[in-house]
N, CA and C atoms of all chains as a GROMACS GRO file, in nm:
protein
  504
    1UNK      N    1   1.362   0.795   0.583
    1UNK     CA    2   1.264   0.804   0.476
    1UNK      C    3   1.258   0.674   0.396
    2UNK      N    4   1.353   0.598   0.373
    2UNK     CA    5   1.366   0.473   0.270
    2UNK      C    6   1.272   0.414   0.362
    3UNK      N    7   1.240   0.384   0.484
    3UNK     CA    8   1.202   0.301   0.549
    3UNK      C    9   1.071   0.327   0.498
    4UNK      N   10   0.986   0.387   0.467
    4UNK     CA   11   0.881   0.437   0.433
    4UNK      C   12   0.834   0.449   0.317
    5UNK      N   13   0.951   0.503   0.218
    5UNK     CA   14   0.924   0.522   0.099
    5UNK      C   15   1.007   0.413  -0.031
    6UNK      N   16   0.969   0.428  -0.099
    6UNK     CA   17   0.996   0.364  -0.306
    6UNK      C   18   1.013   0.482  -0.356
    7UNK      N   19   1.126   0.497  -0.426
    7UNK     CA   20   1.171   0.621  -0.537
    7UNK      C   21   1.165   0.558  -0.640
    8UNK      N   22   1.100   0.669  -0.718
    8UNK     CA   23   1.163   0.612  -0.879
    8UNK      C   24   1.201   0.781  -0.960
    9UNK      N   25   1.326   0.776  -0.970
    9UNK     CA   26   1.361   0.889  -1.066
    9UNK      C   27   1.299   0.892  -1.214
   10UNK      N   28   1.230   0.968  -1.297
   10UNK     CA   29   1.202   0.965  -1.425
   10UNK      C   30   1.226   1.075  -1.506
   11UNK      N   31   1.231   1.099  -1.608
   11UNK     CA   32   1.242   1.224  -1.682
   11UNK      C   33   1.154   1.293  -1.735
   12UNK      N   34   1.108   1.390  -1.661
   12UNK     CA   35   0.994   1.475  -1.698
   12UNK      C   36   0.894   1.431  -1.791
   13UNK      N   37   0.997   1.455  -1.902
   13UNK     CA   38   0.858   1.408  -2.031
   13UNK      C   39   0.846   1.286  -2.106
   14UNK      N   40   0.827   1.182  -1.983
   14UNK     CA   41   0.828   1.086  -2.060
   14UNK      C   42   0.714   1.039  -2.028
   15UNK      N   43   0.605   0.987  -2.152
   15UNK     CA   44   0.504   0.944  -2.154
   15UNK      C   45   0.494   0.814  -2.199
   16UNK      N   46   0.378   0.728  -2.075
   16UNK     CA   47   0.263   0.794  -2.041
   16UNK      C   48   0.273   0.884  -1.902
   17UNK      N   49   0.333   0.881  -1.829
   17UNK     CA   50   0.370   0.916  -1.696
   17UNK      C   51   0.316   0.999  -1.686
   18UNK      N   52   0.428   1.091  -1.809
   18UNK     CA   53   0.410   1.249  -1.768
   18UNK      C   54   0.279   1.324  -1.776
   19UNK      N   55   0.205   1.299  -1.890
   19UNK     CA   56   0.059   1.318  -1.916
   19UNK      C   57  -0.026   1.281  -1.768
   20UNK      N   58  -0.041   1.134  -1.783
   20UNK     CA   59  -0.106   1.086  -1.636
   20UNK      C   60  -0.068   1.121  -1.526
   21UNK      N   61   0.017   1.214  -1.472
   21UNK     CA   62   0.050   1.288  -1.348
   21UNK      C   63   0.059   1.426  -1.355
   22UNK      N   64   0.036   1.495  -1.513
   22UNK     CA   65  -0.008   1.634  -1.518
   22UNK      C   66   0.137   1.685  -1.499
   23UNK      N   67   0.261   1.645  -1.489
   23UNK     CA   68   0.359   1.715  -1.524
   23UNK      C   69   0.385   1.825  -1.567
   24UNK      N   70   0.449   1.930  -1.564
   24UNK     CA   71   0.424   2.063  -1.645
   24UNK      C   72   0.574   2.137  -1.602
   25UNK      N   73   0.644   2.077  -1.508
   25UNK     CA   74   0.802   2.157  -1.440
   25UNK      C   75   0.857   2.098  -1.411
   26UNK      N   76   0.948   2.114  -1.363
   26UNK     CA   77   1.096   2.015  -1.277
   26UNK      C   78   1.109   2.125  -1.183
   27UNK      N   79   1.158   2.009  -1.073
   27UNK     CA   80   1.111   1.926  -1.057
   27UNK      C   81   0.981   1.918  -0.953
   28UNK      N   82   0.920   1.746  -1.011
   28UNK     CA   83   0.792   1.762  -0.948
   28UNK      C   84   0.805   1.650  -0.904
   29UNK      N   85   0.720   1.596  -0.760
   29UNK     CA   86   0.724   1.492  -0.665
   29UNK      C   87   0.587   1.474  -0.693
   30UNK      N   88   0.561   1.334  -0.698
   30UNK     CA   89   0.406   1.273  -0.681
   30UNK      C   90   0.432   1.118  -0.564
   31UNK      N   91   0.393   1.129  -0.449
   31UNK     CA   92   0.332   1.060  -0.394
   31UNK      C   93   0.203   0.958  -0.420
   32UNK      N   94   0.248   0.836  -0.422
   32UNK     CA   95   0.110   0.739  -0.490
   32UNK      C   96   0.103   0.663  -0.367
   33UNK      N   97   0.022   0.601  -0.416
   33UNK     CA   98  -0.023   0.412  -0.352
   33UNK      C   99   0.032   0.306  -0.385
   34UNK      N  100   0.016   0.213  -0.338
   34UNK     CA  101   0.117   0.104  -0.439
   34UNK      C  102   0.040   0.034  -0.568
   35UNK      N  103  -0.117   0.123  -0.519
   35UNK     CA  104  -0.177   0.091  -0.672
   35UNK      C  105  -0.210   0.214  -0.780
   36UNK      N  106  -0.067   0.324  -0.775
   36UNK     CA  107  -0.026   0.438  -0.823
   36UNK      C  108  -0.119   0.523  -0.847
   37UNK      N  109  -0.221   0.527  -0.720
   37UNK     CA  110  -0.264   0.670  -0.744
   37UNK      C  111  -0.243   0.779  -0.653
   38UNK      N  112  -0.229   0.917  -0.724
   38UNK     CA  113  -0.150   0.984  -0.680
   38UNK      C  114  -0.237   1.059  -0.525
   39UNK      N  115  -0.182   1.117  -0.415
   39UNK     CA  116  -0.235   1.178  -0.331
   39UNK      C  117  -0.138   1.266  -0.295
   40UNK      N  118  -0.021   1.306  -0.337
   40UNK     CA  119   0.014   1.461  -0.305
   40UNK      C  120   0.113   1.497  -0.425
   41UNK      N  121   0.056   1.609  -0.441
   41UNK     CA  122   0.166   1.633  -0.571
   41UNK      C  123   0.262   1.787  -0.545
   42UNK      N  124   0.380   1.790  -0.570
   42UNK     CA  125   0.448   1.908  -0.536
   42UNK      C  126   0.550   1.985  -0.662
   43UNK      N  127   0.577   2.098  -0.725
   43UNK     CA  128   0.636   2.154  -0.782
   43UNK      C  129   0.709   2.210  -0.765
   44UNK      N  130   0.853   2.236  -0.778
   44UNK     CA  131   0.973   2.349  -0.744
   44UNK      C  132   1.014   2.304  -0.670
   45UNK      N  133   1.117   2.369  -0.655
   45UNK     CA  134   1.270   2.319  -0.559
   45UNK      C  135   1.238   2.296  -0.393
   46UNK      N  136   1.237   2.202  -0.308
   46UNK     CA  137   1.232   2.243  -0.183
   46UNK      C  138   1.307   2.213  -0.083
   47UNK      N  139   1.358   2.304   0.017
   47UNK     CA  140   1.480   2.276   0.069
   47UNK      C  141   1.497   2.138   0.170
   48UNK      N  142   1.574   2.116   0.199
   48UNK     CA  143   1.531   2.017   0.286
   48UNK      C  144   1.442   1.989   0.439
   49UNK      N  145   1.462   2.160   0.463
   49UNK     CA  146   1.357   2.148   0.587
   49UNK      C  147   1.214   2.147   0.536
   50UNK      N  148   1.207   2.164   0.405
   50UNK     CA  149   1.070   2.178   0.369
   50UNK      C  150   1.050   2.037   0.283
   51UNK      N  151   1.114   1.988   0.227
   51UNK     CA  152   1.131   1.829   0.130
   51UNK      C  153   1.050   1.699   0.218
   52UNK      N  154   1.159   1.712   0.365
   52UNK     CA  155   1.077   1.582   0.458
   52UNK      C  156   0.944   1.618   0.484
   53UNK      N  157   0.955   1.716   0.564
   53UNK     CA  158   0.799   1.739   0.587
   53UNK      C  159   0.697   1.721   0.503
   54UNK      N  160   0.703   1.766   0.380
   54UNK     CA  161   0.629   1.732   0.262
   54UNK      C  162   0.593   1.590   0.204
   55UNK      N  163   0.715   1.507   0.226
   55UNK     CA  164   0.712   1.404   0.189
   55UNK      C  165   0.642   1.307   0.275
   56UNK      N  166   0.660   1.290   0.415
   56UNK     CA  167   0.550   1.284   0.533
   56UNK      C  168   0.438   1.320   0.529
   57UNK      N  169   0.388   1.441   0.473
   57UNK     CA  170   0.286   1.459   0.476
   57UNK      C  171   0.204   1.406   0.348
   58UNK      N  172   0.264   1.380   0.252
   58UNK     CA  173   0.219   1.301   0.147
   58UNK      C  174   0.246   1.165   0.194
   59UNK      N  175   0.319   1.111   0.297
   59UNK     CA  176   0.266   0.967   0.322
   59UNK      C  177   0.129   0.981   0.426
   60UNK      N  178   0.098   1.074   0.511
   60UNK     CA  179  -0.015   1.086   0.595
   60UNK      C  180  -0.147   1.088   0.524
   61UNK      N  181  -0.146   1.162   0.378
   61UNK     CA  182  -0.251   1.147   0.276
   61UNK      C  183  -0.267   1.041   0.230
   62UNK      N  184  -0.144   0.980   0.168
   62UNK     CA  185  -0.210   0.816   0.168
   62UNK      C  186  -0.306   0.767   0.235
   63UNK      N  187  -0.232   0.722   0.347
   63UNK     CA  188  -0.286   0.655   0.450
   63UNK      C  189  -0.467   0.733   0.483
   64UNK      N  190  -0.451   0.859   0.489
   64UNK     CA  191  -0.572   0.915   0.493
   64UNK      C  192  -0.658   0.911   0.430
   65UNK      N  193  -0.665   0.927   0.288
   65UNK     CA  194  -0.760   0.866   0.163
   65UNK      C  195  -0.776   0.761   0.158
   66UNK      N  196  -0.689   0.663   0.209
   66UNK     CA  197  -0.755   0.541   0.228
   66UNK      C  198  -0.821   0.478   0.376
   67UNK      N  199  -0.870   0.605   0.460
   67UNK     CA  200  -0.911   0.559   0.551
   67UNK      C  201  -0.830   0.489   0.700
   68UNK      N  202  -0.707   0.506   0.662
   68UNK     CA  203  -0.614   0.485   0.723
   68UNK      C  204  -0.569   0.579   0.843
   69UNK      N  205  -0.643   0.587   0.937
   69UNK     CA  206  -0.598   0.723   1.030
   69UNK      C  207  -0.506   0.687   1.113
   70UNK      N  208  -0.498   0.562   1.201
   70UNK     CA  209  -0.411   0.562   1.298
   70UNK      C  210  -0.257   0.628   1.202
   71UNK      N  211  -0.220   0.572   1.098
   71UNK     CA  212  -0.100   0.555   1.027
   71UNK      C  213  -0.119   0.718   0.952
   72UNK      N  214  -0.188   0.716   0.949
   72UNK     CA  215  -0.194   0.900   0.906
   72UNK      C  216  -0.168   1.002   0.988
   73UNK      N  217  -0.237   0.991   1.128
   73UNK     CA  218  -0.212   1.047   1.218
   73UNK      C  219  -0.030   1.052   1.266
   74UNK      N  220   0.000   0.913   1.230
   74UNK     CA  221   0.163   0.883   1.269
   74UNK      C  222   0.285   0.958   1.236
   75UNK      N  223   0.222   1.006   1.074
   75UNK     CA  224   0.309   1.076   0.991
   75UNK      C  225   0.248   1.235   1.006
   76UNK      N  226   0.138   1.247   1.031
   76UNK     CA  227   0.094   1.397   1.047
   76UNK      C  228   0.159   1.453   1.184
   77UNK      N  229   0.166   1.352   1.297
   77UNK     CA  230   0.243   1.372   1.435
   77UNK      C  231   0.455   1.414   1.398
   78UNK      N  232   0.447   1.323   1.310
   78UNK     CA  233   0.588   1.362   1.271
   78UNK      C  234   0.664   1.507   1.225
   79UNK      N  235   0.541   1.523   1.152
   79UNK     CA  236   0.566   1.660   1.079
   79UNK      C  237   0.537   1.770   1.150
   80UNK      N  238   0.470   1.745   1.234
   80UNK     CA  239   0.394   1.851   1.361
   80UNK      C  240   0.519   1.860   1.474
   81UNK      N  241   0.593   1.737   1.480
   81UNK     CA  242   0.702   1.784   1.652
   81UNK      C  243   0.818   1.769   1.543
   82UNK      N  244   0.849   1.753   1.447
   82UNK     CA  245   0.980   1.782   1.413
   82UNK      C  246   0.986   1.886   1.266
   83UNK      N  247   0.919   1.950   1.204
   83UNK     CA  248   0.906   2.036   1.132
   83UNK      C  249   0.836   2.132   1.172
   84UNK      N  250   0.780   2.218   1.290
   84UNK     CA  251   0.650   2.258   1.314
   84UNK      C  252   0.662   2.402   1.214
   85UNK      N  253   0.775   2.457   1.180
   85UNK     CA  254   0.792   2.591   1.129
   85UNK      C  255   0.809   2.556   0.964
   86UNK      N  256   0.800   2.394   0.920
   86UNK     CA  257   0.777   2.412   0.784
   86UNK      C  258   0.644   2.450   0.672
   87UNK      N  259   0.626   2.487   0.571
   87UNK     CA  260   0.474   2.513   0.506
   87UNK      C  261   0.395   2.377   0.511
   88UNK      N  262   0.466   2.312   0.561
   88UNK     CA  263   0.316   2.160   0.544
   88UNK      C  264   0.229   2.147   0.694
   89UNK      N  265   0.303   2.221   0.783
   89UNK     CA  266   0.238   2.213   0.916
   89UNK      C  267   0.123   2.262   0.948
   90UNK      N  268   0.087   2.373   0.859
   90UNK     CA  269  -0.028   2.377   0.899
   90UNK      C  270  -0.143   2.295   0.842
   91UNK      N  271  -0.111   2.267   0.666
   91UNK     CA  272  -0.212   2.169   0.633
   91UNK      C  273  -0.186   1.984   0.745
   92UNK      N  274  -0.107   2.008   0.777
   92UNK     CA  275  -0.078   1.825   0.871
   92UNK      C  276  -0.190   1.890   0.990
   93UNK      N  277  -0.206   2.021   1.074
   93UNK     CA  278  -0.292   2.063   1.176
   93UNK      C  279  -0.437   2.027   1.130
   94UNK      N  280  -0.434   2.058   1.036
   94UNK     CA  281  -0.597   2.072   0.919
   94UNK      C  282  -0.626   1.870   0.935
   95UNK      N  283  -0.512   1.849   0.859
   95UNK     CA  284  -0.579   1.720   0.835
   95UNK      C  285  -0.597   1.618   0.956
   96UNK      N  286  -0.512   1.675   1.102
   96UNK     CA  287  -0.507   1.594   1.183
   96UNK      C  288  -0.674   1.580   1.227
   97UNK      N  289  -0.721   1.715   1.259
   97UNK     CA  290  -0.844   1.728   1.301
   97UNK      C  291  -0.943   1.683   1.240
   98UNK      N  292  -0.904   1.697   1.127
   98UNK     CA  293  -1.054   1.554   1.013
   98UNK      C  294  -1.017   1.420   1.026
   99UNK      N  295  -0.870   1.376   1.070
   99UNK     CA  296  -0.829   1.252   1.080
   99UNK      C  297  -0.925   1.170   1.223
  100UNK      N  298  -0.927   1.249   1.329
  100UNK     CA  299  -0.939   1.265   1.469
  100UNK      C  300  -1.103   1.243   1.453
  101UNK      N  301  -1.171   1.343   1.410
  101UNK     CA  302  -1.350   1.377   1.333
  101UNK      C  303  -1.398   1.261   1.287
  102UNK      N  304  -1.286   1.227   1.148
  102UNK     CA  305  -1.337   1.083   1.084
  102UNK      C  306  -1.334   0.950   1.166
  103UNK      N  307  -1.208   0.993   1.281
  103UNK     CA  308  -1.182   0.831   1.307
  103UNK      C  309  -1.276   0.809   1.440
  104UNK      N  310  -1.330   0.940   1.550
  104UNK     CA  311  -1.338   0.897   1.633
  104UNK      C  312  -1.503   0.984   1.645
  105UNK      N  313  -1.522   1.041   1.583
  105UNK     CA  314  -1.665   1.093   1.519
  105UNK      C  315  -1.654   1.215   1.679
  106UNK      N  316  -1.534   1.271   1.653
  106UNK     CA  317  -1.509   1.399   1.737
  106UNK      C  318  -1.504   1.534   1.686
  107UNK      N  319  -1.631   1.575   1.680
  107UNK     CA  320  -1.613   1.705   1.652
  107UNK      C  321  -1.528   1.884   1.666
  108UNK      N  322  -1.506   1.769   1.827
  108UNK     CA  323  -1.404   1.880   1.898
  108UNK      C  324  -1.266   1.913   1.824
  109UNK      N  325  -1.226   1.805   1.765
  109UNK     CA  326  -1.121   1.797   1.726
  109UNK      C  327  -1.098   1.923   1.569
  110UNK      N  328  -1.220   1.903   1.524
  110UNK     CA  329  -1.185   2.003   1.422
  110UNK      C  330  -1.134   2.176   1.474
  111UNK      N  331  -1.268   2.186   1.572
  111UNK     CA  332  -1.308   2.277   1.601
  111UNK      C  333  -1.111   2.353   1.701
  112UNK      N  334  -1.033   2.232   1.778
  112UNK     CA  335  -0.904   2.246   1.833
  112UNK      C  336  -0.843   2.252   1.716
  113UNK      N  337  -0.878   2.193   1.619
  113UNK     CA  338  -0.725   2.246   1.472
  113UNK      C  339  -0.787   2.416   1.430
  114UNK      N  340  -0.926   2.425   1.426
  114UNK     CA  341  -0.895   2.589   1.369
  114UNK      C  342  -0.819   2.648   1.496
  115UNK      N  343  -0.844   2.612   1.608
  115UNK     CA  344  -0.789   2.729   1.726
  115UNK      C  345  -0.689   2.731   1.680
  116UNK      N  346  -0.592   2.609   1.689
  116UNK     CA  347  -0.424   2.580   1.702
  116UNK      C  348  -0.416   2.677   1.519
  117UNK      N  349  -0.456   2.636   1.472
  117UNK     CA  350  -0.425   2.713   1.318
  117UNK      C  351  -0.444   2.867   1.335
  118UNK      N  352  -0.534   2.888   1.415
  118UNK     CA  353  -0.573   3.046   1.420
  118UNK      C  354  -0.419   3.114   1.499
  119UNK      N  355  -0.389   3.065   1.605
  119UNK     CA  356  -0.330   3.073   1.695
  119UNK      C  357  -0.178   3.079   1.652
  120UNK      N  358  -0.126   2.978   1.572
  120UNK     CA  359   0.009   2.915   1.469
  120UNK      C  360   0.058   3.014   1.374
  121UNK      N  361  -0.062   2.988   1.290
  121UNK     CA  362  -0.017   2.979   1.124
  121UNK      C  363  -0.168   3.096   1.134
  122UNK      N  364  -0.176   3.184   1.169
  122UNK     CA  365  -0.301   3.306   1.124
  122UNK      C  366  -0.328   3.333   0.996
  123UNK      N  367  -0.246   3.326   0.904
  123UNK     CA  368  -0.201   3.408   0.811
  123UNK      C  369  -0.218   3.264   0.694
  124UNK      N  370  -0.268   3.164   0.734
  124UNK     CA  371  -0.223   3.028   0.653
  124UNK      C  372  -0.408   2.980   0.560
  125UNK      N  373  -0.331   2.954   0.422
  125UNK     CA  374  -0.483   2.933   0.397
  125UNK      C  375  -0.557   2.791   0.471
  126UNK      N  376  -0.471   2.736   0.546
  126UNK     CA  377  -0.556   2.611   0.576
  126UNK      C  378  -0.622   2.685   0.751
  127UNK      N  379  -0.591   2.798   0.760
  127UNK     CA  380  -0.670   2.842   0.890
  127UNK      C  381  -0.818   2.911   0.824
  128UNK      N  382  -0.810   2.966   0.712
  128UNK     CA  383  -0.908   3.006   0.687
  128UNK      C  384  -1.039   2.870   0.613
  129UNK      N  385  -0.963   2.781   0.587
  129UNK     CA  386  -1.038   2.654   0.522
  129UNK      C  387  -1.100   2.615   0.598
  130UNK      N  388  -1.028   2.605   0.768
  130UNK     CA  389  -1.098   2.581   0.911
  130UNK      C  390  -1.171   2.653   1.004
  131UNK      N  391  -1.216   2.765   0.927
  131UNK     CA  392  -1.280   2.894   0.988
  131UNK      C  393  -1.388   2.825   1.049
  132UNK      N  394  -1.468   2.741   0.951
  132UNK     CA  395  -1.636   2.698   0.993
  132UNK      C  396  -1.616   2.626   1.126
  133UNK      N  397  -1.513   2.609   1.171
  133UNK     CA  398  -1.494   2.466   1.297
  133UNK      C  399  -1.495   2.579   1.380
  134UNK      N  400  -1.470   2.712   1.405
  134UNK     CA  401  -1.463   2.727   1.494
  134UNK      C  402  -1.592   2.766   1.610
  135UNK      N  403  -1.713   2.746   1.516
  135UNK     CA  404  -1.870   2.748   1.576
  135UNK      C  405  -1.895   2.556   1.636
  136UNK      N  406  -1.816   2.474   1.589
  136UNK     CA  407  -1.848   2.382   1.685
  136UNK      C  408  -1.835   2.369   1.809
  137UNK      N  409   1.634   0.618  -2.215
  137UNK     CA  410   1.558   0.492  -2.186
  137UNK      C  411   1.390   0.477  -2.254
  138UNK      N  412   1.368   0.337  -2.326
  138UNK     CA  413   1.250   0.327  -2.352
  138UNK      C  414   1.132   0.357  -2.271
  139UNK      N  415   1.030   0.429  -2.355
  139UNK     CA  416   0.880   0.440  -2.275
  139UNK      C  417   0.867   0.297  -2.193
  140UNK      N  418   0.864   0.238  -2.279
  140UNK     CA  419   0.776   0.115  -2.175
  140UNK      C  420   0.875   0.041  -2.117
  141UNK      N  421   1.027   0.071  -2.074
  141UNK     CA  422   1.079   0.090  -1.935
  141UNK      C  423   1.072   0.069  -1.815
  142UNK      N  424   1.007   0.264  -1.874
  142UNK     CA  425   0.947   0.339  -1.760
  142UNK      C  426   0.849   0.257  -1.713
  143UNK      N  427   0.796   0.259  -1.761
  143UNK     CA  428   0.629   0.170  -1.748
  143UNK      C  429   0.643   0.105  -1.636
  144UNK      N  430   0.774   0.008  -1.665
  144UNK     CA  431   0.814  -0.129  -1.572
  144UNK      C  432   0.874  -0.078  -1.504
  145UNK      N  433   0.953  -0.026  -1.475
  145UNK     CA  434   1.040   0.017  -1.371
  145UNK      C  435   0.944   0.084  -1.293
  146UNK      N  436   0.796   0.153  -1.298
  146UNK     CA  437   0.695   0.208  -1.203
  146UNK      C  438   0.611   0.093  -1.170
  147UNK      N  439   0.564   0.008  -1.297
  147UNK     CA  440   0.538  -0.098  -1.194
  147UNK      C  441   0.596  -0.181  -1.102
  148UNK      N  442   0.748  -0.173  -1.126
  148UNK     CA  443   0.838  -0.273  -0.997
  148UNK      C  444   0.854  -0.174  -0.858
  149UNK      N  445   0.818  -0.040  -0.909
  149UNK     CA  446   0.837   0.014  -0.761
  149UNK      C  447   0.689  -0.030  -0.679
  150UNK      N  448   0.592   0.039  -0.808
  150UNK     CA  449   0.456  -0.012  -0.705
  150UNK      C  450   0.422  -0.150  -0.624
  151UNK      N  451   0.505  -0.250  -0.696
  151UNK     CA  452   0.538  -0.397  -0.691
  151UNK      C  453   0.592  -0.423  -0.513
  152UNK      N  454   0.710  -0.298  -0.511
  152UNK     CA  455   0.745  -0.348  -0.442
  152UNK      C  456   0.725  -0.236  -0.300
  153UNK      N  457   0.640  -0.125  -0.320
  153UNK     CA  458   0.574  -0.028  -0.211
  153UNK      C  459   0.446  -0.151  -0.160
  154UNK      N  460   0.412  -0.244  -0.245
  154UNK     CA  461   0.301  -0.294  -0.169
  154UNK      C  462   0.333  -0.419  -0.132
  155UNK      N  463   0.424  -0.468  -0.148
  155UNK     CA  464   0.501  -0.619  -0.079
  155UNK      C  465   0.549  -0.512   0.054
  156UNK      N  466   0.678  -0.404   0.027
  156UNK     CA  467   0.673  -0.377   0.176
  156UNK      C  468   0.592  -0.261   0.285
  157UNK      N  469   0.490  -0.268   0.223
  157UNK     CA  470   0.362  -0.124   0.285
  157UNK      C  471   0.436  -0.038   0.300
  158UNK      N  472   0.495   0.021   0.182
  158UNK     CA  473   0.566   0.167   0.161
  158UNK      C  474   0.452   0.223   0.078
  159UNK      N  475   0.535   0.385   0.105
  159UNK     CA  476   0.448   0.460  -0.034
  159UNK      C  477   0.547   0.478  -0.117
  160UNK      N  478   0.503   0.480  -0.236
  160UNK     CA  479   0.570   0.490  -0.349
  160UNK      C  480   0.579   0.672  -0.404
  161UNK      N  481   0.724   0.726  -0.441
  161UNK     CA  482   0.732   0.860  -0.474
  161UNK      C  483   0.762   0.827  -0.581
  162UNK      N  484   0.763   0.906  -0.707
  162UNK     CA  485   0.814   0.932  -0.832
  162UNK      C  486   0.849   1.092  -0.843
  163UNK      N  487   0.988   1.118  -0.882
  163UNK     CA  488   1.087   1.214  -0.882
  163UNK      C  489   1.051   1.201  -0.991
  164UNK      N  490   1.004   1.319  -1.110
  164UNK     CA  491   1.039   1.392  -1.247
  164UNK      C  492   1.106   1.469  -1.262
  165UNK      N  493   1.260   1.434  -1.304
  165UNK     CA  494   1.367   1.564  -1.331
  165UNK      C  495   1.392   1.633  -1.468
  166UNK      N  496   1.456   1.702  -1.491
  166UNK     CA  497   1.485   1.745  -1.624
  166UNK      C  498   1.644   1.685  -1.623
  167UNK      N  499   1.661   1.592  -1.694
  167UNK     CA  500   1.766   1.530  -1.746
  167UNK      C  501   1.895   1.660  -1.815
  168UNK      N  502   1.821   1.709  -1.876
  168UNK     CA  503   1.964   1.798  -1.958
  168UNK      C  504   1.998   1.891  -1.866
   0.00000   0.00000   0.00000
């Protein structure tokens, strides 16, 4: 993870931070840019099978909001073969297929993340977010 | 630790997530 990531420990309520990142619990993880804006934000304790994955998948949003797919895709692939049973897997399925859509103007691809989501994670709100793909 | 610190100590991380194309996390704990 260091290889990838910058920590900075802070204390909840210290402002301006805390205001400008909507703080409200401990503990909370915010994923930025290196021009600190935020793209994944997380609340409450999470174990460690659920911590990496999360944290991966908030580097795949980076990279993704900024248009960045190969490198999004990299970290969404990570979280997909070595977490597949954590809660971020199914949103990393979701975003792979808009990653795939955006980068390669493949429609199919959405339409293969609702299957794999239908199929996975049934029960997951990012299968129902992907409902409409499955008429492509 | 002083507010504006913090300030710096988030800009030296962002400083240094974009010298080495990292992403930058910020951990908010409850200290006490």
């Amino acid at each position: 993870m260091n290889n990838n990531i910058v920590s900075l420990k802070v204390p909840f309520d210290i402002q301006p931070l805390s205001t400008e990142f909507n703080v409200k619990w401990t503990p909370t993880l915010v994923t930025v840019d290196s021009d600190g804006k935020e793209h994944h934000h997380t609340v409450g304790f999470l174990s460690p099978e659920e911590l990496i994955p999360s944290l991966l998948l908030g580097m795949a949003k980076v990279h993704f909001d900024l248009n960045q797919f190969p490198e999004a895709l990299a970290f969404i692939e990570k979280v997909l073969a070595d977490f597949p049973k954590s809660g971020s897997a199914a949103e990393a399925i979701f975003l792979r297929g808009v990653s795939i859509f955006k980068s390669a103007n493949n429609p199919k691809a959405l339409k293969d993340a609702y299957e794999q989501l239908q199929a996975q994670y049934p029960e997951s709100d990012w299968t129902k977010r992907a409902y409409p793909y499955r008429l492509l | 630790m002083a507010t504006v610190m913090w300030e710096t100590e988030l800009e030296k991380a962002l400083k240094r997530a974009k010298a080495e194309n990292k992403t930058a996390l910020i951990f908010f704990h409850n200290p006490a």
